[in-house]
mmCIF file of the N, C-alpha and C atoms, coordinates in Angstrom:
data_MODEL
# 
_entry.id   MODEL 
# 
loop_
_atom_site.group_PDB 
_atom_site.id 
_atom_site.type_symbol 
_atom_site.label_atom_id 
_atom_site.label_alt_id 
_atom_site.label_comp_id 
_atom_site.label_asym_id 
_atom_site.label_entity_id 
_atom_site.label_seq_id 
_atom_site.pdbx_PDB_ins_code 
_atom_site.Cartn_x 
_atom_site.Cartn_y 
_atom_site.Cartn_z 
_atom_site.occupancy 
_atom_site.B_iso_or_equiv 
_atom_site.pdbx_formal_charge 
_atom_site.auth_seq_id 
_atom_site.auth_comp_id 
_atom_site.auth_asym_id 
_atom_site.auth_atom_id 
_atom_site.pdbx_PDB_model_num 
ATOM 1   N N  . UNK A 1 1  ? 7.730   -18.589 -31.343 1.00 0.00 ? 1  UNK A N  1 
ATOM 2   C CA . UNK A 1 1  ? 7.757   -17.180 -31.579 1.00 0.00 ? 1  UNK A CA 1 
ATOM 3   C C  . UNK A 1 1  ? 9.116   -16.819 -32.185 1.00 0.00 ? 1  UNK A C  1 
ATOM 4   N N  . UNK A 1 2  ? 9.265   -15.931 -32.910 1.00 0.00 ? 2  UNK A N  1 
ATOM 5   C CA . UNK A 1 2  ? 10.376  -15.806 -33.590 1.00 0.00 ? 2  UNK A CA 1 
ATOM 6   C C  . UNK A 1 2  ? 10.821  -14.609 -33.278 1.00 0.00 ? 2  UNK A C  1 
ATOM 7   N N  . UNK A 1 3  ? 12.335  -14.774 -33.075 1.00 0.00 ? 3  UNK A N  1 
ATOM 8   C CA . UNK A 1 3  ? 13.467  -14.170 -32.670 1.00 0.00 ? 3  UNK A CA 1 
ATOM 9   C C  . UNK A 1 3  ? 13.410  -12.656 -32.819 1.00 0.00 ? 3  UNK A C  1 
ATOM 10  N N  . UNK A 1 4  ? 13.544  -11.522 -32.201 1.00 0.00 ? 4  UNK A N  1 
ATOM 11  C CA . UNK A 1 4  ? 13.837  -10.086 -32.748 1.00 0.00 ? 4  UNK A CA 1 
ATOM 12  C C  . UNK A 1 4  ? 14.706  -9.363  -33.211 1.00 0.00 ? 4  UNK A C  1 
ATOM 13  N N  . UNK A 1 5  ? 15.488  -8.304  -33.822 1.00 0.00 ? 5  UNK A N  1 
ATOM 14  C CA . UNK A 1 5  ? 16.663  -8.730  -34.919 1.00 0.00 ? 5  UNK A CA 1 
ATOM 15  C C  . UNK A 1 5  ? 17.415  -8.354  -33.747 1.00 0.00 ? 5  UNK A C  1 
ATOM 16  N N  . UNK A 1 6  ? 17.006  -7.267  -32.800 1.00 0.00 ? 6  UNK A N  1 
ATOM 17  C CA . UNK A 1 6  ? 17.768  -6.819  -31.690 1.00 0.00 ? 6  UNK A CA 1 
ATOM 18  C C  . UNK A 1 6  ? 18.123  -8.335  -31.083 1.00 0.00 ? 6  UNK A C  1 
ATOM 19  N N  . UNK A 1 7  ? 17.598  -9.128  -31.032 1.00 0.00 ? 7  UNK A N  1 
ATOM 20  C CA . UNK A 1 7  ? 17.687  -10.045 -29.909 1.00 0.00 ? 7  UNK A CA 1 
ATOM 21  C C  . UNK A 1 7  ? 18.970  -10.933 -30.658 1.00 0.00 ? 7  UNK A C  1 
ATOM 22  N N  . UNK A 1 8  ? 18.738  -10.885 -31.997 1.00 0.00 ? 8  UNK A N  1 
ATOM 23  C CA . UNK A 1 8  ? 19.927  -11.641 -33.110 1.00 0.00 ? 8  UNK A CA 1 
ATOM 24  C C  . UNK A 1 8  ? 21.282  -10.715 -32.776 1.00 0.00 ? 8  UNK A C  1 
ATOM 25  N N  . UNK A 1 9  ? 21.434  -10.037 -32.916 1.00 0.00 ? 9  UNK A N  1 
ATOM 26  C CA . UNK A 1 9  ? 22.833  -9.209  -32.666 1.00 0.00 ? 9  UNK A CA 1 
ATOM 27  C C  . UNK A 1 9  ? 23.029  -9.313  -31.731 1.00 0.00 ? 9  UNK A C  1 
ATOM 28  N N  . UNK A 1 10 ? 22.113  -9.423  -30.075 1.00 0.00 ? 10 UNK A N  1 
ATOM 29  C CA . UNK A 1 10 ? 22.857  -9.652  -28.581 1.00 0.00 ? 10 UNK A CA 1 
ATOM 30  C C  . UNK A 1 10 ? 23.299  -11.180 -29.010 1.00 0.00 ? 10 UNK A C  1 
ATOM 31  N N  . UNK A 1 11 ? 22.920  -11.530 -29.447 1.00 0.00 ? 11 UNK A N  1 
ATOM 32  C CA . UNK A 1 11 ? 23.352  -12.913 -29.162 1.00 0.00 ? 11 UNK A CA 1 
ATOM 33  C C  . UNK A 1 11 ? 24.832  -13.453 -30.112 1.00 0.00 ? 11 UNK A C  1 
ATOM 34  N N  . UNK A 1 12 ? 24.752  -13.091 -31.401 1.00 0.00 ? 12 UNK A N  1 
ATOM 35  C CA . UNK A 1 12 ? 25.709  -12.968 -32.231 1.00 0.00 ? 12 UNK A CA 1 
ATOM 36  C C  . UNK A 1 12 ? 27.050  -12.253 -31.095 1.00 0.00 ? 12 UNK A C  1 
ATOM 37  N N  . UNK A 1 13 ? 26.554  -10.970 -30.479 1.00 0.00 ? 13 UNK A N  1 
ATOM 38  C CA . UNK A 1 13 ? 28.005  -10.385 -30.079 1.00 0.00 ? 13 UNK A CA 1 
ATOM 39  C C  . UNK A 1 13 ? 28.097  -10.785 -28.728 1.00 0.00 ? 13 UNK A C  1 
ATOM 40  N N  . UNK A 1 14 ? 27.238  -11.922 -27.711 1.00 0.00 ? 14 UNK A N  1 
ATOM 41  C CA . UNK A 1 14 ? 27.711  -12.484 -26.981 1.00 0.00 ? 14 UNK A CA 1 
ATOM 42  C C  . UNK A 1 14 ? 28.620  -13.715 -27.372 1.00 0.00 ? 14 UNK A C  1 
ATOM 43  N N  . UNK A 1 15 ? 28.188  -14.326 -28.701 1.00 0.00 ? 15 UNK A N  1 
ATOM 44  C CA . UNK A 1 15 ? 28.881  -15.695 -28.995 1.00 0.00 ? 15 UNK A CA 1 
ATOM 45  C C  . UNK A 1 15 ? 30.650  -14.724 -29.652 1.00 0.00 ? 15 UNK A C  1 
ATOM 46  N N  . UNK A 1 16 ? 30.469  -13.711 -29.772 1.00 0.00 ? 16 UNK A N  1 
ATOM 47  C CA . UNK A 1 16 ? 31.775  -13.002 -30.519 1.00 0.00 ? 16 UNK A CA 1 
ATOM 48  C C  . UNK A 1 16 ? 32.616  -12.850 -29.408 1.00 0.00 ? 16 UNK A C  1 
ATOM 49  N N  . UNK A 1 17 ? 31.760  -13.509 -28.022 1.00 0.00 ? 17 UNK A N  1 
ATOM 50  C CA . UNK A 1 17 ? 32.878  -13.153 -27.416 1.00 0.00 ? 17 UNK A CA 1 
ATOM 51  C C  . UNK A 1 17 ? 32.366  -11.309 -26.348 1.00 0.00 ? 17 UNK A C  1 
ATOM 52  N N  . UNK A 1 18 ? 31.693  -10.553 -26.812 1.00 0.00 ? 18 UNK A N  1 
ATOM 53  C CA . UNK A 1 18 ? 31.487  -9.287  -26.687 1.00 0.00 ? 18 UNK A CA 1 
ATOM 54  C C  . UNK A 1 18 ? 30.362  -8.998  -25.327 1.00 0.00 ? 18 UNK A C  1 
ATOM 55  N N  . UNK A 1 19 ? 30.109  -8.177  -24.420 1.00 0.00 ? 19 UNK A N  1 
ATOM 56  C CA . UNK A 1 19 ? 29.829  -8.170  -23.072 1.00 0.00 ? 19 UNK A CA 1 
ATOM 57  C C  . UNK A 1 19 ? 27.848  -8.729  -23.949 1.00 0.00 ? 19 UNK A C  1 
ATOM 58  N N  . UNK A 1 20 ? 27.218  -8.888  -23.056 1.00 0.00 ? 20 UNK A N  1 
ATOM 59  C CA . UNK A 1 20 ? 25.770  -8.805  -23.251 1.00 0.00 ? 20 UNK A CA 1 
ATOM 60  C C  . UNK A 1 20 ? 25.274  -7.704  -22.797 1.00 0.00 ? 20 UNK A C  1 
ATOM 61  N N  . UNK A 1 21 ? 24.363  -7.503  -23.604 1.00 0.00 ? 21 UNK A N  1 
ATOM 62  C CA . UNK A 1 21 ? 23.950  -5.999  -22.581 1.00 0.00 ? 21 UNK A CA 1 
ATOM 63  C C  . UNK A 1 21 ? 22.341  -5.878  -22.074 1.00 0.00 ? 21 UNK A C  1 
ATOM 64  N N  . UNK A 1 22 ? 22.306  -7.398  -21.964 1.00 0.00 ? 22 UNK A N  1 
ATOM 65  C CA . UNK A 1 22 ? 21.179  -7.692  -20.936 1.00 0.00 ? 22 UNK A CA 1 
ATOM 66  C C  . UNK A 1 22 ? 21.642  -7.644  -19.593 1.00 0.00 ? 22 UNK A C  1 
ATOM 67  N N  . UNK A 1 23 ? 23.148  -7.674  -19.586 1.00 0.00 ? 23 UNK A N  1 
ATOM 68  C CA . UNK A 1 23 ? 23.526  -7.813  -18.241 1.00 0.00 ? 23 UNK A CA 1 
ATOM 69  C C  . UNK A 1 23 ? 23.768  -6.013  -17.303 1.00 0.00 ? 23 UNK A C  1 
ATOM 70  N N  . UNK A 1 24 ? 23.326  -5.008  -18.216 1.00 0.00 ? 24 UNK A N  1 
ATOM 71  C CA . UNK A 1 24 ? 23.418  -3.686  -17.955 1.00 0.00 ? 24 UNK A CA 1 
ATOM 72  C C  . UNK A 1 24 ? 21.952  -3.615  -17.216 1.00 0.00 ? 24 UNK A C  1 
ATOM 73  N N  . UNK A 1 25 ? 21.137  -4.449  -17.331 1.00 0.00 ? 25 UNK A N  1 
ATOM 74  C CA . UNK A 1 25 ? 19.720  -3.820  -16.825 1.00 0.00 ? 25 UNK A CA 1 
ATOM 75  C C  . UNK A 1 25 ? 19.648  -3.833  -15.354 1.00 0.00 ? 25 UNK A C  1 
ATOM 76  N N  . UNK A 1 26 ? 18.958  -3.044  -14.932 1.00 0.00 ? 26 UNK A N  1 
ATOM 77  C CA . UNK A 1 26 ? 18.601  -2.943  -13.490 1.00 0.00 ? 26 UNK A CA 1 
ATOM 78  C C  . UNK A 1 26 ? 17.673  -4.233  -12.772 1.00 0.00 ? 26 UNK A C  1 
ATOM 79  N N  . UNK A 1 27 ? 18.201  -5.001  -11.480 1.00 0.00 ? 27 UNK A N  1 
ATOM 80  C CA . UNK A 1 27 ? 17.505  -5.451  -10.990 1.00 0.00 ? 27 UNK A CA 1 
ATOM 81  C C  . UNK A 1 27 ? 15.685  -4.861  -10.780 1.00 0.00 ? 27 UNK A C  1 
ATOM 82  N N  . UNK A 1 28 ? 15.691  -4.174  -11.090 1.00 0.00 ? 28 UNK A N  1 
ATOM 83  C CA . UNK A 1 28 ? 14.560  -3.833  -10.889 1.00 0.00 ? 28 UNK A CA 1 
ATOM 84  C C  . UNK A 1 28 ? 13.567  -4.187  -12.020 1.00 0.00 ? 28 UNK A C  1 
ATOM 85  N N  . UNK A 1 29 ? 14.226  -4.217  -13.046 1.00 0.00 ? 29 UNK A N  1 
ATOM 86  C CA . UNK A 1 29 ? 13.471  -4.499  -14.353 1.00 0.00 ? 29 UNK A CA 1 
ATOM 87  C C  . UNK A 1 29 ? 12.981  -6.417  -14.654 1.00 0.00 ? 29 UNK A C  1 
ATOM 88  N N  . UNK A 1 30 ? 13.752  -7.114  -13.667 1.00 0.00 ? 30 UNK A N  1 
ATOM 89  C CA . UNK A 1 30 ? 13.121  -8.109  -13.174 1.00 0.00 ? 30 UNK A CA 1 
ATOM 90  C C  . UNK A 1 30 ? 12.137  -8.266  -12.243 1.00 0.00 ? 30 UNK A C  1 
ATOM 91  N N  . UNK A 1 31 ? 11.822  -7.180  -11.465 1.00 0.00 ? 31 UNK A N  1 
ATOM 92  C CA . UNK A 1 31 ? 11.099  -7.585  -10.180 1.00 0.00 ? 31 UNK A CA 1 
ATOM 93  C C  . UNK A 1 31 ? 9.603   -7.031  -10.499 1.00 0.00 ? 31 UNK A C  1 
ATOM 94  N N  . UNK A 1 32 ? 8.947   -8.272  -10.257 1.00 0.00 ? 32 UNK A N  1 
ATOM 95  C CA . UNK A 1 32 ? 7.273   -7.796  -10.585 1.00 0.00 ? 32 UNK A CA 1 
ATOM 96  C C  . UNK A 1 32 ? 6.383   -6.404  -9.762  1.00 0.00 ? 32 UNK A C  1 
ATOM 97  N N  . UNK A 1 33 ? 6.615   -5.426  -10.233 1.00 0.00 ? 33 UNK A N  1 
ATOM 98  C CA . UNK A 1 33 ? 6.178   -4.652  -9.106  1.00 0.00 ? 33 UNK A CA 1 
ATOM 99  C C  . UNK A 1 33 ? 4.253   -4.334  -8.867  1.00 0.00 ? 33 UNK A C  1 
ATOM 100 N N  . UNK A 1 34 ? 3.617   -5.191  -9.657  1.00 0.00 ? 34 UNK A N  1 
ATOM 101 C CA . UNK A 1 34 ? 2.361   -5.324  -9.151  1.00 0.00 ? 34 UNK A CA 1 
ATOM 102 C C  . UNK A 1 34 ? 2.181   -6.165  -8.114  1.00 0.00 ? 34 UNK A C  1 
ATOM 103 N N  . UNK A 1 35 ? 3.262   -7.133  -7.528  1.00 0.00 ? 35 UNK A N  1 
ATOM 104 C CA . UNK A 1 35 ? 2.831   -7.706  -7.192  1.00 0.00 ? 35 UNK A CA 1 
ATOM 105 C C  . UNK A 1 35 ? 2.292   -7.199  -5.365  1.00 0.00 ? 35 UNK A C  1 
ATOM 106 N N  . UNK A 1 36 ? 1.328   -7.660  -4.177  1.00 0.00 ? 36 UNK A N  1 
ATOM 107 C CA . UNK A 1 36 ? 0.501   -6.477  -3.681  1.00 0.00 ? 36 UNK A CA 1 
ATOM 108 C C  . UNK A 1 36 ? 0.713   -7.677  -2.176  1.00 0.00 ? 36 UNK A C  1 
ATOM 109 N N  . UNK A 1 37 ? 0.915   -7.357  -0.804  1.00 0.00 ? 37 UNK A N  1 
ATOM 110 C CA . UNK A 1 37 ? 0.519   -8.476  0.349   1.00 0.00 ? 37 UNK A CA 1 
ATOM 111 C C  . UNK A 1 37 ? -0.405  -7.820  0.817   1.00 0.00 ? 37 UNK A C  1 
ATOM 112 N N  . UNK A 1 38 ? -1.250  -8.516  1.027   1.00 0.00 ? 38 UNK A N  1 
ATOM 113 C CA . UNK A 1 38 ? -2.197  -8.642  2.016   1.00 0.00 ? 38 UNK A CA 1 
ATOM 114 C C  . UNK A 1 38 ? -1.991  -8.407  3.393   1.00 0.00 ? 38 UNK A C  1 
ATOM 115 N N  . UNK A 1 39 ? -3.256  -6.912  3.887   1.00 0.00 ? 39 UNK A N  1 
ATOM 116 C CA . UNK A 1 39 ? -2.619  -6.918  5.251   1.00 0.00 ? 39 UNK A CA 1 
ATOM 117 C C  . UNK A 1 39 ? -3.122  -8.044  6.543   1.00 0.00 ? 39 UNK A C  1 
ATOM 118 N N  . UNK A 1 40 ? -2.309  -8.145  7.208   1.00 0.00 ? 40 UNK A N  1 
ATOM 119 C CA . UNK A 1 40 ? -2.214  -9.483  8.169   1.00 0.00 ? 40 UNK A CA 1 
ATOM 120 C C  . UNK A 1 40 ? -3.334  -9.084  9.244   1.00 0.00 ? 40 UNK A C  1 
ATOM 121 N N  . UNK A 1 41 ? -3.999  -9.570  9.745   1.00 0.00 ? 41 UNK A N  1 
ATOM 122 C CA . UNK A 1 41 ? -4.734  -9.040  10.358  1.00 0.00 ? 41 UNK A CA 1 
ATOM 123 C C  . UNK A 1 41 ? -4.586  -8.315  11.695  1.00 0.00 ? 41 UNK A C  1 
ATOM 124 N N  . UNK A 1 42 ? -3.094  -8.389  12.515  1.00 0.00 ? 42 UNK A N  1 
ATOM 125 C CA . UNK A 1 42 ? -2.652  -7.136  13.576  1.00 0.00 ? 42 UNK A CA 1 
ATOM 126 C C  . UNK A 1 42 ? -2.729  -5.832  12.516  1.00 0.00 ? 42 UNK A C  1 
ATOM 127 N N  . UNK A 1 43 ? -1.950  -6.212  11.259  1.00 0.00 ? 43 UNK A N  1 
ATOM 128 C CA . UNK A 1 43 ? -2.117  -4.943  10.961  1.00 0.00 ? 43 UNK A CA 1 
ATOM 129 C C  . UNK A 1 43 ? -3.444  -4.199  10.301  1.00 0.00 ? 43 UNK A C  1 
ATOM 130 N N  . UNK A 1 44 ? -4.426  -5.007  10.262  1.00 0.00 ? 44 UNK A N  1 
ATOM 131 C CA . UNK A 1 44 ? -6.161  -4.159  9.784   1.00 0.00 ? 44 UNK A CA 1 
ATOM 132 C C  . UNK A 1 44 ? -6.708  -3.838  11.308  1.00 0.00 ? 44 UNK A C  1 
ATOM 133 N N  . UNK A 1 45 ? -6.193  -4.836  12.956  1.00 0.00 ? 45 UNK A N  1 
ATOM 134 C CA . UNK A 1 45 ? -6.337  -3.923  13.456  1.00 0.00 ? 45 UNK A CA 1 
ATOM 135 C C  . UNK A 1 45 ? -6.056  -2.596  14.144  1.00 0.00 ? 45 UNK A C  1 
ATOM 136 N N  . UNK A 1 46 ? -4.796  -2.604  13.443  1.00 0.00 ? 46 UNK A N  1 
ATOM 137 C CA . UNK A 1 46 ? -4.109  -1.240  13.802  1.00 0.00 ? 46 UNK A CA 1 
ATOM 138 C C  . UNK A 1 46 ? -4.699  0.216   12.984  1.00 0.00 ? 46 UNK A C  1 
ATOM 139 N N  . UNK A 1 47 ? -4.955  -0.094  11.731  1.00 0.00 ? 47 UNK A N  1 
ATOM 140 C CA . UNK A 1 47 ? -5.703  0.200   10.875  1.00 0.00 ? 47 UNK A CA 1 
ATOM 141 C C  . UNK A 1 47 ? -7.250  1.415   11.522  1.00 0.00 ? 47 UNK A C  1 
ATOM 142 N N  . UNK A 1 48 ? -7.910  0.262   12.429  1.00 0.00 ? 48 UNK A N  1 
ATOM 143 C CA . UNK A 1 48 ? -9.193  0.754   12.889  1.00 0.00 ? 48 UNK A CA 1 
ATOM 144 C C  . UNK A 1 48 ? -8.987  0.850   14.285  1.00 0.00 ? 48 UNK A C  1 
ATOM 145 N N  . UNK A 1 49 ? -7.423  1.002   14.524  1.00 0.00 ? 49 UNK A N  1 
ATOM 146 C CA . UNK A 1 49 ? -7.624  1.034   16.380  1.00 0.00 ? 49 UNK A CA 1 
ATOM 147 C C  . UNK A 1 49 ? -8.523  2.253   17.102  1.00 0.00 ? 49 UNK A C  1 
ATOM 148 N N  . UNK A 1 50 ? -8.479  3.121   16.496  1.00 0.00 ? 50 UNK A N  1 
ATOM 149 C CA . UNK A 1 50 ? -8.914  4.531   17.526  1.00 0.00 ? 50 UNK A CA 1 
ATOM 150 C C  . UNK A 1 50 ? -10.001 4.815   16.673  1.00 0.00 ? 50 UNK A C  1 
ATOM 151 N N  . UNK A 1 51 ? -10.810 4.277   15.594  1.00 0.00 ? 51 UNK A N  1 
ATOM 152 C CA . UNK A 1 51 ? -11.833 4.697   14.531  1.00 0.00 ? 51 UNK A CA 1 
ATOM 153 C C  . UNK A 1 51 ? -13.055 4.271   15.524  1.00 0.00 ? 51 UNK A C  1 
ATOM 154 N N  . UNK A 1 52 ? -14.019 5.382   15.311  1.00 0.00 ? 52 UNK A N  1 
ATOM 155 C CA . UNK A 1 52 ? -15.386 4.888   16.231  1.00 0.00 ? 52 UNK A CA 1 
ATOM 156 C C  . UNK A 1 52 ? -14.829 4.367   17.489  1.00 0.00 ? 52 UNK A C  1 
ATOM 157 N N  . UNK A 1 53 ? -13.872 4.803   18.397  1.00 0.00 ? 53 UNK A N  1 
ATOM 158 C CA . UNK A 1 53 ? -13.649 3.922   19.701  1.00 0.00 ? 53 UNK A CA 1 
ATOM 159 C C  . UNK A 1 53 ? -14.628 4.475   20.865  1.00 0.00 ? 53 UNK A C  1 
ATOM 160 N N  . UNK A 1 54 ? -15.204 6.238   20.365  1.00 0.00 ? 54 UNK A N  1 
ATOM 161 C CA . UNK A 1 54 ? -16.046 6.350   21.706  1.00 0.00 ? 54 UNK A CA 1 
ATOM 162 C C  . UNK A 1 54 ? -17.183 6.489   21.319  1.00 0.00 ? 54 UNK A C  1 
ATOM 163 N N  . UNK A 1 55 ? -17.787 5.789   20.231  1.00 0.00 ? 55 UNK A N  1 
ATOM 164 C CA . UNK A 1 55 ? -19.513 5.626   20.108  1.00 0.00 ? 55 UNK A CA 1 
ATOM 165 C C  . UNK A 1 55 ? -20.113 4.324   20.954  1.00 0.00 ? 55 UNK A C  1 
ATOM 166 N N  . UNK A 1 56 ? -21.045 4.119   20.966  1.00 0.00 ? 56 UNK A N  1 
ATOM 167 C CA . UNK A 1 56 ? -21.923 3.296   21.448  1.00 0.00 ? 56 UNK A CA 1 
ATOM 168 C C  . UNK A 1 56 ? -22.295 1.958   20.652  1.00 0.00 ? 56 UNK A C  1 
ATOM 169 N N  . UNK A 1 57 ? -22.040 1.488   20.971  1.00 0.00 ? 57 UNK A N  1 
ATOM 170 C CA . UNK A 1 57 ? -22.290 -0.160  20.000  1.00 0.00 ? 57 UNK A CA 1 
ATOM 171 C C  . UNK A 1 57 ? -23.950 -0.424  19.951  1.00 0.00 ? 57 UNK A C  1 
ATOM 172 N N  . UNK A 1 58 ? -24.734 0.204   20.613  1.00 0.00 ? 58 UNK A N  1 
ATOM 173 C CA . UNK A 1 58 ? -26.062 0.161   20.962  1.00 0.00 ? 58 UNK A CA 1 
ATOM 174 C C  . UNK A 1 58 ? -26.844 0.807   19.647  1.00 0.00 ? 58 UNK A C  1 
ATOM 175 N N  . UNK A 1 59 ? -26.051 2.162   19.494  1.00 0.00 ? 59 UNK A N  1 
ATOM 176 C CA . UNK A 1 59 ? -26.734 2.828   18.808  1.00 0.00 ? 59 UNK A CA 1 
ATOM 177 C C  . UNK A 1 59 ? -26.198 2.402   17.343  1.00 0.00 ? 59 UNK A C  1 
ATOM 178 N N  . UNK A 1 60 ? -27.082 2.819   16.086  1.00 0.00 ? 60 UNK A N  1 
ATOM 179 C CA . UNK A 1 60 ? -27.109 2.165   15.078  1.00 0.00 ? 60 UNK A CA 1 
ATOM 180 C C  . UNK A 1 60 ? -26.346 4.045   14.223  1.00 0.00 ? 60 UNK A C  1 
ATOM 181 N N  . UNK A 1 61 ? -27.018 4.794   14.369  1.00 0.00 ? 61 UNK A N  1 
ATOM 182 C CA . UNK A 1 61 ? -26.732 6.332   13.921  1.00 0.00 ? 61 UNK A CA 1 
ATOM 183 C C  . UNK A 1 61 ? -25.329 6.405   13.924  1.00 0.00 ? 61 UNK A C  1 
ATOM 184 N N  . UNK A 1 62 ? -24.807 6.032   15.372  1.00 0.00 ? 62 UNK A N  1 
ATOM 185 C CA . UNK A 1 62 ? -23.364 6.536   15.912  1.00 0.00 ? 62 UNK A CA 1 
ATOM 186 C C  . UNK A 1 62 ? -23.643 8.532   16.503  1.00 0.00 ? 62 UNK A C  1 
ATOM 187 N N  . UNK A 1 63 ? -25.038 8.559   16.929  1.00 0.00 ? 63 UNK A N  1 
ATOM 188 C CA . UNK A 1 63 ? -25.492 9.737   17.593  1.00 0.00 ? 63 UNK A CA 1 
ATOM 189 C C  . UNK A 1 63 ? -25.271 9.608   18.836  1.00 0.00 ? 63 UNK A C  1 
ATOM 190 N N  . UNK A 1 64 ? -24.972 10.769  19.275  1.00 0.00 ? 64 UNK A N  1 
ATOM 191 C CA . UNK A 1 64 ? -24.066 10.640  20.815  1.00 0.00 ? 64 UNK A CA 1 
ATOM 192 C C  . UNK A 1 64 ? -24.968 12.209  21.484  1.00 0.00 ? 64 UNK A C  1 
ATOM 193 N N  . UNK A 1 65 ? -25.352 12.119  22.924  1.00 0.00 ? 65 UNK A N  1 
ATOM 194 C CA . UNK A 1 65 ? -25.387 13.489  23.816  1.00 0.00 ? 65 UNK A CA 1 
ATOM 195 C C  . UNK A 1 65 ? -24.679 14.249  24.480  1.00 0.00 ? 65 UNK A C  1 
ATOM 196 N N  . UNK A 1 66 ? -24.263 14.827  24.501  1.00 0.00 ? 66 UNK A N  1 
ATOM 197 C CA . UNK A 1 66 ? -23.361 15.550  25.793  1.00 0.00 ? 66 UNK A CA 1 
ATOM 198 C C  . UNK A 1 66 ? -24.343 15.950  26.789  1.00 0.00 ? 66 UNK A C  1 
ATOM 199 N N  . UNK A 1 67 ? -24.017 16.414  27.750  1.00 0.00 ? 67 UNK A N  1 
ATOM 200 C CA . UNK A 1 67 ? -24.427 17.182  28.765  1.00 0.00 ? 67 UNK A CA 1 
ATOM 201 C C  . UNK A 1 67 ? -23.675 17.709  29.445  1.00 0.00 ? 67 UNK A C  1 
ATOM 202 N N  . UNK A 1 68 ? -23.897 19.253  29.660  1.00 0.00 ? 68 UNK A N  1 
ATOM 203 C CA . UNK A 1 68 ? -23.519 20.043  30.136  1.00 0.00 ? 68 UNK A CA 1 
ATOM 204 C C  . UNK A 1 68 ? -24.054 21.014  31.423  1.00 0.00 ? 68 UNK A C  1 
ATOM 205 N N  . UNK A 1 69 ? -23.459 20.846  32.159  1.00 0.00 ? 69 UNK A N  1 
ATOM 206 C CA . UNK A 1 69 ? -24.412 21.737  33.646  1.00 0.00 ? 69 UNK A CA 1 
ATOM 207 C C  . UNK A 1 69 ? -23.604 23.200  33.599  1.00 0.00 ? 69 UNK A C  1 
ATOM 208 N N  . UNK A 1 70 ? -24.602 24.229  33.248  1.00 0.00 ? 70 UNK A N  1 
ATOM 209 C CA . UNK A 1 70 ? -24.231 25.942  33.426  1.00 0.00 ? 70 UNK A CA 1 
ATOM 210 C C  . UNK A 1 70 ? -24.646 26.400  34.820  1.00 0.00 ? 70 UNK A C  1 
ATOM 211 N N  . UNK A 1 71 ? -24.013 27.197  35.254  1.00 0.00 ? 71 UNK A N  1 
ATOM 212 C CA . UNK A 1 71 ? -24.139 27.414  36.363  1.00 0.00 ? 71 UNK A CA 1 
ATOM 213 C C  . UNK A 1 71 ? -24.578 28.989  36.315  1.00 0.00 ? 71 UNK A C  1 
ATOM 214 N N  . UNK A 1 72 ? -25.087 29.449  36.430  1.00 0.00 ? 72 UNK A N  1 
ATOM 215 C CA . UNK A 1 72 ? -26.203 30.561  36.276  1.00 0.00 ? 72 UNK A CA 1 
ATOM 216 C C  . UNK A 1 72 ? -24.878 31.912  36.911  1.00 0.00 ? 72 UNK A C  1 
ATOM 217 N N  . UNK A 1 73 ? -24.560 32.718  36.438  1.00 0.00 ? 73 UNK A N  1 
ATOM 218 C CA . UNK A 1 73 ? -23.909 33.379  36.655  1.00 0.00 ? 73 UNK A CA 1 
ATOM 219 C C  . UNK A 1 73 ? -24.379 34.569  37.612  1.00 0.00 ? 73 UNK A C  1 
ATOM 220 N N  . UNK A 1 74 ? -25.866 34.721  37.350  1.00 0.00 ? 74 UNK A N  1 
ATOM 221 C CA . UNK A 1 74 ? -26.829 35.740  37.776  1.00 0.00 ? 74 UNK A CA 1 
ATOM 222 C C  . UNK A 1 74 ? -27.048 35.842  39.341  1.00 0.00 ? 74 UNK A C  1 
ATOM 223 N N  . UNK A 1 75 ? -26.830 36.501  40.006  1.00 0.00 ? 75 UNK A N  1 
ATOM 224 C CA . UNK A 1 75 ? -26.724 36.317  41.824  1.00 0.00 ? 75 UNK A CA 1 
ATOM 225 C C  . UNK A 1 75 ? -28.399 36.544  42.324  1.00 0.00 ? 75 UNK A C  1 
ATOM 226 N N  . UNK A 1 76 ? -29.203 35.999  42.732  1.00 0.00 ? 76 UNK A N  1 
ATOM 227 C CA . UNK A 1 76 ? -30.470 36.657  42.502  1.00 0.00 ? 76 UNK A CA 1 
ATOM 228 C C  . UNK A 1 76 ? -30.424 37.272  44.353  1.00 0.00 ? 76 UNK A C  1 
# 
């Protein structure tokens, strides 16, 4: 692949002796930032700790009843 003219003059005014000014760039402009970890598996179950914790493993819906006892307020 052949050379870029920018890339001819850093190099010319590093051999002159003159700073590089590849050396101005930010660490960051090296560091791959796609790169992605995988979560470990304490942390997928931390993830789903309290998700669905008070349904029923029985039921397939995830449909639940309450019940409630009223107490008739009415004095007969």
């Amino acid at each position: 692949m052949a050379k870029s003219a920018a890339k001819k003059l850093r190099e010319k005014a590093v051999r002159e002796g003159k700073r590089n000014p590849e050396c101005n760039r930010s660490p960051f402009a090296y560091a791959d930032m796609r790169t992605r970890k995988t979560k470990t598996k304490k942390e997928q179950s931390y993830r789903s700790k309290y998700k669905n914790r008070y349904s029923d493993e029985n039921r397939t819906d995830g449909s639940f009843f309450m019940y409630y006892l009223f107490k008739s307020s009415q004095s007969v």
